[in-house]
N, C-alpha and C positions, 0 to 999 in steps of 0.2 A: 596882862601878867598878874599870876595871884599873890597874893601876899607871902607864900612862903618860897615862892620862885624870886618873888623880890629879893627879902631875904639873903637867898640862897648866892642869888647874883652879887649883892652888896658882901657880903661875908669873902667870898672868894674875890673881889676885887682889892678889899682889906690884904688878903693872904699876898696878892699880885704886886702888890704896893711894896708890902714887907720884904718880899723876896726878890724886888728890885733892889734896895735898901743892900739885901745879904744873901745874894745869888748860892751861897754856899751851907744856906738854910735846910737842912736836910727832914727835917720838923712841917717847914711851911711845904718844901714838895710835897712831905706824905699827906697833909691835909687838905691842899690841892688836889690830889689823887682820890682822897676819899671821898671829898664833895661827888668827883665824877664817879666814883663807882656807884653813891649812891642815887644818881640821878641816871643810873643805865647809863653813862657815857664808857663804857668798859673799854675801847678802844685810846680815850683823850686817858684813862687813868692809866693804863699800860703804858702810854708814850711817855708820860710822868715821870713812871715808875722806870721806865728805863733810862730815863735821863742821870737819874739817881744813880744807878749802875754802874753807870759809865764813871762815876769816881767813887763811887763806896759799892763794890760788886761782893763784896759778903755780904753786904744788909741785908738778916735775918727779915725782919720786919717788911723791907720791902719784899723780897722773894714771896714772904707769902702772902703778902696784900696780891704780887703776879698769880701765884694761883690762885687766889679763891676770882679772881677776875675770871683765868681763865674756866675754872668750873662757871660760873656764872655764864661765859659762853659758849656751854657745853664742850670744851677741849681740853678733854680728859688726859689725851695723852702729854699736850702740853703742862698741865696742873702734876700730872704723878713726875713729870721730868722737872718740875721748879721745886715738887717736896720732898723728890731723891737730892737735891743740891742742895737744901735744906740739910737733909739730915747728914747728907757728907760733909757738914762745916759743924753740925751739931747734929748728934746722934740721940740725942735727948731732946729737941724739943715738942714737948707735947701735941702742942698745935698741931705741929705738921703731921706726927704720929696719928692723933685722932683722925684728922682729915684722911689723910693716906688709909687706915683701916675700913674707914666708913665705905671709901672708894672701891675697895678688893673686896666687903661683906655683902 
């Protein structure tokens, strides 16, 4: 194991701890989530992310942590359907707007 998988392991076992602690940690899910996205586990970070859902289903933040997951595994139609629900809760946010354009240019 390298030193930054170490790391990576002991960090998210911290986060694991915490979120035993305060299972209603909505902070430690998303960063849970983004270790996995950023280690290509895009499937362990969606399951996350939809954990989250399941009691705060407008979270802005996570919806589009769900898409850029999904563009990440090429499911496009997935990714325009989480930043149309996006903008149906907020019609203003940029993020989503940007993404969403770049997708249609």
């Amino acid at each position: 194991m390298g030193k930054e998988e170490h790391r990576f392991k002991e960090q998210l076992k911290g986060l694991r701890k915490r979120l035993d602690q305060d299972p209603s940690s909505v902070e430690d899910c998303l960063e849970i989530a983004k270790f996995y996205f950023l280690e290509e586990e895009y499937e362990k970070a969606l399951a996350v992310e939809r954990e989250i859902l399941g009691t705060h289903p407008e979270h802005l933040g996570v919806l589009y942590n769900m898409a850029i997951c999904f563009m990440a595994q090429e499911r496009k139609d997935q990714a325009k359907h989480t930043l149309h629900r996006i903008l149906a809760l907020n019609p203003n946010h940029e993020a989503a707007l940007r993404v969403l354009e770049q997708m249609t240019s």
